[in-house]
N, CA, C and O of each residue as an XYZ file, in Angstrom:
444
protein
N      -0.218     15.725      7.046
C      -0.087     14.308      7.320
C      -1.234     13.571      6.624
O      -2.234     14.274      6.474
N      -1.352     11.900      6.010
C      -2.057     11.534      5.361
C      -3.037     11.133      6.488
O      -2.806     11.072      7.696
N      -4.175     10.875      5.825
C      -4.956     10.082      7.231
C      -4.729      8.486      6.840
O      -4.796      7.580      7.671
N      -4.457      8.306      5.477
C      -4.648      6.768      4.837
C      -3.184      7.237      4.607
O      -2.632      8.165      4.015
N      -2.613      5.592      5.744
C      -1.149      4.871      4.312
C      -1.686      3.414      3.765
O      -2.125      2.429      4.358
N      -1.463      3.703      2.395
C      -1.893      1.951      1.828
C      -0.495      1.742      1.718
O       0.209      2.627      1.231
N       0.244      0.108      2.324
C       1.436     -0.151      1.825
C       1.364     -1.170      0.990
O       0.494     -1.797      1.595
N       1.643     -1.928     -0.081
C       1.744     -2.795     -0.625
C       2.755     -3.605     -1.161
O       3.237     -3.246     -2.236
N       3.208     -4.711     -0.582
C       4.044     -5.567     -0.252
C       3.975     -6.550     -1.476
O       3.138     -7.348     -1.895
N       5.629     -6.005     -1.990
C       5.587     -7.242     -3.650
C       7.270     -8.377     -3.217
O       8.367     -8.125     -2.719
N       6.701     -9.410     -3.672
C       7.917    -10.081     -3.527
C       7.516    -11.064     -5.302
O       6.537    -11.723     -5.650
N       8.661    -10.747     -5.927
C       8.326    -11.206     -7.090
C       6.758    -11.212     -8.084
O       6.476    -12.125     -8.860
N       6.087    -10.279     -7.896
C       4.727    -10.148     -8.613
C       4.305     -8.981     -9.719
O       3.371     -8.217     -9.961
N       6.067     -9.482    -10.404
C       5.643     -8.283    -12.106
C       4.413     -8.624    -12.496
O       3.812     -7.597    -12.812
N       3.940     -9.304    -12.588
C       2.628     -9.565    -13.238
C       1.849     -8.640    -12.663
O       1.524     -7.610    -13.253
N       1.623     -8.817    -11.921
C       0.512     -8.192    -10.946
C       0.634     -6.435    -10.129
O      -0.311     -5.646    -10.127
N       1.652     -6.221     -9.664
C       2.252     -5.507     -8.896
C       1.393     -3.668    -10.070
O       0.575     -2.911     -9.548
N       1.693     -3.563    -10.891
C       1.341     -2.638    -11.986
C      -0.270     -2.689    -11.329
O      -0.605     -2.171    -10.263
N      -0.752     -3.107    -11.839
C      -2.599     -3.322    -11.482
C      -2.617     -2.582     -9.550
O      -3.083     -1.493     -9.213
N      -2.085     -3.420     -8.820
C      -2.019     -3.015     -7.551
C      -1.666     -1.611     -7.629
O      -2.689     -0.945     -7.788
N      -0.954     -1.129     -7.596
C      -0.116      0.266     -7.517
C      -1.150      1.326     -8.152
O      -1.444      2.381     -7.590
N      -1.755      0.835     -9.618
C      -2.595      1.906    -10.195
C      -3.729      2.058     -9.422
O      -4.051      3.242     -9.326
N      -4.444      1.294     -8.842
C      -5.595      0.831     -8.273
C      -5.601      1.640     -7.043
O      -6.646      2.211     -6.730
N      -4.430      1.765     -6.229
C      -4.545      2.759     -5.493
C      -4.577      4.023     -5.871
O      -5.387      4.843     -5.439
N      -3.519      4.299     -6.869
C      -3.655      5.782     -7.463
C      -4.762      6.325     -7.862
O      -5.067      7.516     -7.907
N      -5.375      5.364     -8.163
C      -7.207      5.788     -8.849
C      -8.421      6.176     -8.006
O      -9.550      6.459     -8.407
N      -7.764      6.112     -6.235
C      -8.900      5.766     -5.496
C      -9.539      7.214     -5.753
O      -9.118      8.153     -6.430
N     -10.781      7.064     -4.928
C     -11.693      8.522     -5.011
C     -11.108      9.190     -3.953
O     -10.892     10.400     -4.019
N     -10.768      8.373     -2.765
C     -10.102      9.279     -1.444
C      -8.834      9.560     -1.701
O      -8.251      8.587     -2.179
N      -8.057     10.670     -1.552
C      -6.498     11.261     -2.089
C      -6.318     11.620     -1.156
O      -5.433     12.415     -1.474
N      -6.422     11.744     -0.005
C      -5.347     11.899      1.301
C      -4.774     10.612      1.864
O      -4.927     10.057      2.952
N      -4.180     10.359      0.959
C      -3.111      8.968      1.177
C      -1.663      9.230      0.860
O      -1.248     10.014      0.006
N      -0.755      8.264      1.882
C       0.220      8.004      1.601
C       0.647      6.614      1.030
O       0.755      5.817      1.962
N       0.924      6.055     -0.165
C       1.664      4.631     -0.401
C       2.642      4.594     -0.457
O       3.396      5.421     -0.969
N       2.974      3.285      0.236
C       4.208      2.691     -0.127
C       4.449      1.515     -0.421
O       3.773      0.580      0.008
N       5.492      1.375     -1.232
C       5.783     -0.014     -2.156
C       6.558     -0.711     -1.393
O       7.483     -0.065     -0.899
N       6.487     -2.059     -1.066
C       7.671     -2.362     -0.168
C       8.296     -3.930     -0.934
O       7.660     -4.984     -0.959
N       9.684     -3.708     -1.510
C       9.676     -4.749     -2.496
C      10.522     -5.081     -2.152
O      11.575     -4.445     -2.186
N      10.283     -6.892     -1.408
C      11.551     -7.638     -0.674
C      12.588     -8.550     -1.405
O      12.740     -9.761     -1.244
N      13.347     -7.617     -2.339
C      13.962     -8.722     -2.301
C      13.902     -9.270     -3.744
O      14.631    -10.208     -4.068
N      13.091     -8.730     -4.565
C      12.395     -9.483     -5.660
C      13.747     -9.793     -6.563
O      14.728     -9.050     -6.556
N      13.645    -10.985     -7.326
C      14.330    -11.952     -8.431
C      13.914    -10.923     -9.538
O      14.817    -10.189     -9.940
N      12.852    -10.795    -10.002
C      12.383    -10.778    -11.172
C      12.252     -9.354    -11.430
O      12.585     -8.545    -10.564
N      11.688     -8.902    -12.807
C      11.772     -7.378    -12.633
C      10.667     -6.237    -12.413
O      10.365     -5.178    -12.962
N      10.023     -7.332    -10.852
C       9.158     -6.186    -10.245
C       9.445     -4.813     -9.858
O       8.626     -3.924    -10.092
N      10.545     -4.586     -9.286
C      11.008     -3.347     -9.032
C      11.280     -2.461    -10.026
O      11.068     -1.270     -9.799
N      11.798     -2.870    -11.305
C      11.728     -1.967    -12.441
C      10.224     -1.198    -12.719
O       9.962     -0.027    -12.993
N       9.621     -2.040    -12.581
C       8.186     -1.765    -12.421
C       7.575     -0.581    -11.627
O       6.973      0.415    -12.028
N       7.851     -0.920    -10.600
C       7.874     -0.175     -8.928
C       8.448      0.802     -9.364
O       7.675      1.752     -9.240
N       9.653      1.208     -9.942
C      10.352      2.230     -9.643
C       9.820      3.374    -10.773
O      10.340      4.471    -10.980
N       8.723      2.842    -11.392
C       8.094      3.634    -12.743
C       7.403      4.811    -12.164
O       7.174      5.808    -12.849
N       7.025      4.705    -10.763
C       5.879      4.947    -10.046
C       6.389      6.094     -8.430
O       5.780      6.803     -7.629
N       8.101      5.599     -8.717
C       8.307      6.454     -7.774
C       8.326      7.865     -7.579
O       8.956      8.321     -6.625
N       7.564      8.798     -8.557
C       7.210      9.875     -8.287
C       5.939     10.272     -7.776
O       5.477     11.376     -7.487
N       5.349      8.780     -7.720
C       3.969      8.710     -6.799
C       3.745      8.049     -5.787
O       2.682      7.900     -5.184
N       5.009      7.531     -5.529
C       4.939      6.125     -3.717
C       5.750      6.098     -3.558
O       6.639      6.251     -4.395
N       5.878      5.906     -2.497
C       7.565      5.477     -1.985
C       7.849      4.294     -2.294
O       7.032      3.374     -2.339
N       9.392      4.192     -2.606
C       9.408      3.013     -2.756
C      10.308      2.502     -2.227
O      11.372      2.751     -2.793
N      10.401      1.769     -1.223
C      11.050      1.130     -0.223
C      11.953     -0.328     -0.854
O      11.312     -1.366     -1.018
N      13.224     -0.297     -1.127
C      13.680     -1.750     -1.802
C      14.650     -2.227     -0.607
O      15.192     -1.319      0.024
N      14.918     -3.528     -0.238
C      14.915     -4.209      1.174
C      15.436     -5.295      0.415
O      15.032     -5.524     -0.725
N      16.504     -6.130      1.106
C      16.989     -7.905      1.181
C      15.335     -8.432      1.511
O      14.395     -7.854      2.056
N      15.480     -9.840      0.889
C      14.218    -10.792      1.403
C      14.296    -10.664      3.238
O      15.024    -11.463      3.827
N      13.625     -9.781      3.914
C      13.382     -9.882      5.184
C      12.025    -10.919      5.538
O      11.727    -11.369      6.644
N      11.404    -11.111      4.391
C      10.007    -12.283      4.663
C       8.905    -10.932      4.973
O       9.084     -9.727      5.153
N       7.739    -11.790      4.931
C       6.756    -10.960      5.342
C       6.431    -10.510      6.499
O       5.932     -9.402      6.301
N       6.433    -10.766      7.688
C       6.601    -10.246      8.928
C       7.232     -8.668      9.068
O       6.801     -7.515      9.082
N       8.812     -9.529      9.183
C       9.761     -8.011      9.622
C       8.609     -7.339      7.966
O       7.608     -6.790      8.426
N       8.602     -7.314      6.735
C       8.218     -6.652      5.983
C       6.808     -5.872      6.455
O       6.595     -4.786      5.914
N       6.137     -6.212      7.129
C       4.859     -6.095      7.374
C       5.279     -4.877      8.962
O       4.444     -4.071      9.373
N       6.208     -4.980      9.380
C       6.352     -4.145     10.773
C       7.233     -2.940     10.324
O       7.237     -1.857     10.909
N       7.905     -3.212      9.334
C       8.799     -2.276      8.381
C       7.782     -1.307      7.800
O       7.945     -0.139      8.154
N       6.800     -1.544      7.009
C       5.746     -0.437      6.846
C       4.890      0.100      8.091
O       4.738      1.305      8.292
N       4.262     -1.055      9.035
C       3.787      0.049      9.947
C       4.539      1.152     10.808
O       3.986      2.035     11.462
N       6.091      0.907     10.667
C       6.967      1.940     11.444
C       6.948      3.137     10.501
O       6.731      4.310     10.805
N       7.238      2.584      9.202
C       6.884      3.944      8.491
C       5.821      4.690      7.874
O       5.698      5.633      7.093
N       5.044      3.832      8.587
C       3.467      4.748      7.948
C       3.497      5.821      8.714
O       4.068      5.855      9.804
N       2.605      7.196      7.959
C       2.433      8.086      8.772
C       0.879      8.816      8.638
O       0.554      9.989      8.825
N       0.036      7.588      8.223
C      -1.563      7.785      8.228
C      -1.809      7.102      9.216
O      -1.323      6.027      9.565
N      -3.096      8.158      9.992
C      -4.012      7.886     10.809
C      -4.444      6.132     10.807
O      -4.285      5.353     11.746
N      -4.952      5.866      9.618
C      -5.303      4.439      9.046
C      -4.357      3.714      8.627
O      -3.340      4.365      8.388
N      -4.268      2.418      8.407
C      -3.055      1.590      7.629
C      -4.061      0.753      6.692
O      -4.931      0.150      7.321
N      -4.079      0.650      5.639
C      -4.575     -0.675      4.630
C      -3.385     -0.916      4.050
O      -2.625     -0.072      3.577
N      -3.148     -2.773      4.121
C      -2.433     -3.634      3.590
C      -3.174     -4.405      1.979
O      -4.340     -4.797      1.917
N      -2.135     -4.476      0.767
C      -2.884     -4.704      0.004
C      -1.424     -5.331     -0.661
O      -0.552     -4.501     -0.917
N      -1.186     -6.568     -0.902
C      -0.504     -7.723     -1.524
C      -0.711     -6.969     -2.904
O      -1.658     -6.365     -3.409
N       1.094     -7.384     -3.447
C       1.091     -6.906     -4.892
C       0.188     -7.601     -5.848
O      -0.154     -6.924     -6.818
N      -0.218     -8.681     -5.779
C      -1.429     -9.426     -6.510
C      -3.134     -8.639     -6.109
O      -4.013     -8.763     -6.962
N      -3.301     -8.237     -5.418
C      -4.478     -7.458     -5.151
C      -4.723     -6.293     -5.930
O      -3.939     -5.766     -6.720
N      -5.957     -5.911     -5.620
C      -6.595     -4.602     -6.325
C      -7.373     -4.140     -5.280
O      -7.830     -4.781     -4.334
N      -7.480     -2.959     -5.543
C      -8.813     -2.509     -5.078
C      -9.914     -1.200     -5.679
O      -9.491     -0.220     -6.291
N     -11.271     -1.421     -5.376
C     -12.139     -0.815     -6.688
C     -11.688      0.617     -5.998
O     -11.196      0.874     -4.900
N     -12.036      1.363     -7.024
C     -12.054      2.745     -6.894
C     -12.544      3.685     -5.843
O     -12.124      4.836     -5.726
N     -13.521      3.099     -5.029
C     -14.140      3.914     -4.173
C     -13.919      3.380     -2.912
O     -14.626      3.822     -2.007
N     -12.757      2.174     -2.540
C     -12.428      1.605     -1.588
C     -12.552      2.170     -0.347
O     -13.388      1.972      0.535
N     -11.265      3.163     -0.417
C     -10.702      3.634      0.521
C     -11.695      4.483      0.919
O     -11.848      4.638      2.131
N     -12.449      5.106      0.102
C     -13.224      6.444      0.678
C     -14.353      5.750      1.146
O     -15.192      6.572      1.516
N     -14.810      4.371      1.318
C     -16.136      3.927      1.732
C     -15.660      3.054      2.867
O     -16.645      2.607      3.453
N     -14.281      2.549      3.519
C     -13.584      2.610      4.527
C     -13.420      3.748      5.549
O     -13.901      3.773      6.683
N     -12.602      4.757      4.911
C     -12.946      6.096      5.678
C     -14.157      6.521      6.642
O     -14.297      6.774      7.839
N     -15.076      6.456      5.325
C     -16.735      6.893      6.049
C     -16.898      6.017      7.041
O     -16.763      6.522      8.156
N     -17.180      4.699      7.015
C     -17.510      3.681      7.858
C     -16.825      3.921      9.234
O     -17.397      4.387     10.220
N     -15.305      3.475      9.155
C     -14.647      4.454     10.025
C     -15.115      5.308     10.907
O     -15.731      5.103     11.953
N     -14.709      6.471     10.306
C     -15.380      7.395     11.064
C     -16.827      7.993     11.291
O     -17.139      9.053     11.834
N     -17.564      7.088     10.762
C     -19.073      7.051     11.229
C     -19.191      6.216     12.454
O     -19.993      6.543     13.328
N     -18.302      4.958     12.596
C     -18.484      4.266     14.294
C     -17.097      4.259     14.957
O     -16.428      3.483     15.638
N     -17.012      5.199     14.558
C     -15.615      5.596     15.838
C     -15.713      5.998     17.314
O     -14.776      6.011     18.112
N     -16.959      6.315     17.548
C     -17.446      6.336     18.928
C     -18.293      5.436     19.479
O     -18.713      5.668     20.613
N     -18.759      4.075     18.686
C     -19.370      3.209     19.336
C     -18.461      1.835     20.148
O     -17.811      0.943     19.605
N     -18.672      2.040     21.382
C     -18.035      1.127     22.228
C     -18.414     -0.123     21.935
O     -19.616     -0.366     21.821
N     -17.440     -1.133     21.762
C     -17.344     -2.593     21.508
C     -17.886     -3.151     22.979
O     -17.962     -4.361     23.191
């Protein structure tokens, strides 16, 4: 089981969506699961998306909006953690694994 699912949610963002997707693939932490979750898109983000589906899932859906889209990945995540990351986003390379640590360095301090 992953401990990290990153899902990343594209609704029309060919531009962008490529950059997002690699950015996870690059992280330093690799016990992840992604998934692509593409609502709906006009344009030819999903062609895109689907370049990649031997490395994420890729989830293609009617425009449900971002909400139901957003409860649609946490039902199917199956990491310990969830990070959300918009097909226009990035994230640096050592993200996830300096999340992790933090994490589980105050996982026993009571709020």
């Amino acid at each position: 089981m992953p401990k990290v699912t990153v899902y990343i949610l594209n609704y029309n963002y060919s531009t962008y969506v490529d950059k997002a997707i690699n950015s996870v693939l690059k992280q330093t932490y690799k016990n992840l699961e992604i998934l692509v979750i593409d609502d709906g898109s006009t344009d030819n983000s999903l062609d895109i998306i689907k370049n990649y589906s031997d490395q994420v899932k890729v989830i293609q859906q009617n425009n449900i909006g971002l909400v139901k889209s957003i409860l649609k990945a946490f039902s199917m995540a199956k990491g310990e953690y969830v990070v959300r990351l918009d097909a226009d986003d990035w994230l640096a390379p050592n993200c996830i694994e300096k999340l992790v640590e933090k994490i589980e360095e105050n996982k026993n301090i009571a709020l």
